[in-house]
N, C-alpha and C positions, 0 to 999 in steps of 0.2 A: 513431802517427798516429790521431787520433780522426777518427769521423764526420764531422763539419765540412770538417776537413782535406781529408778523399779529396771531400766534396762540391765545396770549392771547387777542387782538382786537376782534378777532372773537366771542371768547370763552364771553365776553362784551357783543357784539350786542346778544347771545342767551340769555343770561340772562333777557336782557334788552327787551326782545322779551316775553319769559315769566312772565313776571314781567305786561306787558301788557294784558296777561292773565288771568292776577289775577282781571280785571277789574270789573264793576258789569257785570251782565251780558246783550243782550242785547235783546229788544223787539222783538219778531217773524216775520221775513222777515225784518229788520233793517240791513242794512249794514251798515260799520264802517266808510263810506265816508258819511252819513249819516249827521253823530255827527257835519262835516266841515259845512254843507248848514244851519244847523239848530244855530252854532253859527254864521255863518254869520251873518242870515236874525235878528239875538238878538242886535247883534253889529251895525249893519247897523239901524237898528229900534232906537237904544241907541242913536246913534248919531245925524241920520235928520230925527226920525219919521218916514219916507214911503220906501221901502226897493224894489227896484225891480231884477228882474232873472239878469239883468245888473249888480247891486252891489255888488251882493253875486259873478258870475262869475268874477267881476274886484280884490274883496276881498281874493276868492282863487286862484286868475289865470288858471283858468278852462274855455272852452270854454261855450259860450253859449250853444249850445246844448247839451253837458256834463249837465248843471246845470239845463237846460228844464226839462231832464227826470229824475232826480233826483227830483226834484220838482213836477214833474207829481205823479211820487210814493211816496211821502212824503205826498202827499195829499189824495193820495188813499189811507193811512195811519192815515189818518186823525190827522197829526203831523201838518200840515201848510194847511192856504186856500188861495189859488187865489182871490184879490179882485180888478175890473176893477177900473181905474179912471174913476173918474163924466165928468171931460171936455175931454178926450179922451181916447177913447176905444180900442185906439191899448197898450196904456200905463197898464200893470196889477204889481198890488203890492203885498207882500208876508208877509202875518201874523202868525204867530205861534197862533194855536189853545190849547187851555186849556192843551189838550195832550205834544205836543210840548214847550209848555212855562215851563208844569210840569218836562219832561225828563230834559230840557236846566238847569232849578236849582238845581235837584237832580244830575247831571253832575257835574256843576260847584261846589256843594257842597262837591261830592266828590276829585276836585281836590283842591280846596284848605285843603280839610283836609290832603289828601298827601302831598301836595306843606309844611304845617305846619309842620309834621311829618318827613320830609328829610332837615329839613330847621337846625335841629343840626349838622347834616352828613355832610353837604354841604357847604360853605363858599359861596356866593355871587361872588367872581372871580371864585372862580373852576367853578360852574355853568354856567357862562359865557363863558368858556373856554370851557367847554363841547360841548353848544351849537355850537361854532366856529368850534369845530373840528366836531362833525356831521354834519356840514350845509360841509364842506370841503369834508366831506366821502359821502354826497348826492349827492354832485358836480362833485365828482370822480371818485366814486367807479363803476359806470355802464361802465363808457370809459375803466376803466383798468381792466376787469376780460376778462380772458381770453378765447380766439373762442374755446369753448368743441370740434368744430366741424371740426377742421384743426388737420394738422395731428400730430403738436406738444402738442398735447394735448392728456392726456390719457383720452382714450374713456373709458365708462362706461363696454361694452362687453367685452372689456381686463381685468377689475377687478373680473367680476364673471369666466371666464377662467384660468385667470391668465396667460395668454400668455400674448406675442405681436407679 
């Protein structure tokens, strides 16, 4: 891959970065890691009914404690409620509240109306291929960018000087 190349990949992922921007917008004090717990516990709910902080972190590969506090503020959010099990009370299950059930379909509404809308653009192999080469450049791209902080690398202090 020449120069060119990585320029115009770059020049892709901003796009595709503000394109993400264009989203709806989102609730007050909602973070975008948010949108993952909340479709988990839908998914998880979809399939066997009772959804626990277990499921959702086995679903995103997120630790449990990642997924606790997430879930602590979701509910303080009053997006999802902690509901204990009857025969035990270490086990607690995760329900999307009216709030949460309402964001999860106006979500999902709006990606399939994009999913519809890029579905002329797109051909079902390229899409696929897309995905392949993102999951590749997710894989890759952190191990290969280079130490800012060694000395083969131009520091940021030599561009506003323009020395070296």
């Amino acid at each position: 891959m020449d120069g060119k190349q990585v320029s115009e990949l770059l020049d892709a992922c901003f796009e595709v970065r503000r394109l993400t921007e264009s989203l709806p917008p989102l609730p007050k004090g909602f973070r975008q890691r948010y949108n993952f717990v909340l479709f988990a516990i839908d998914c998880v709910t979809h399939e066997k009914e009772k959804c626990r902080v277990s499921d959702v972190s086995r679903q995103l590969n997120v630790s449990l404690p990642s997924v606790t506090k997430m879930v602590g503020e979701l509910e303080k959010m009053d997006f999802l409620k902690k509901v204990p099990d009857q025969n035990d009370k270490r086990v607690v299950f995760l329900e999307l509240r009216p709030k949460g059930k309402q964001y999860v379909a106006r979500t999902k509404a709006f990606h399939s109306q994009w999913a519809a809308n890029i579905q002329d653009g797109i051909s079902l192999e390229d899409l696929e291929r897309i995905n392949q080469v993102l999951q590749i450049l997710k894989e890759t791209m952190p191990k290969s960018l280079p130490d800012l902080e060694s000395d083969s690398a131009l520091a940021l202090d030599e561009l506003e000087t323009g020395e070296k």
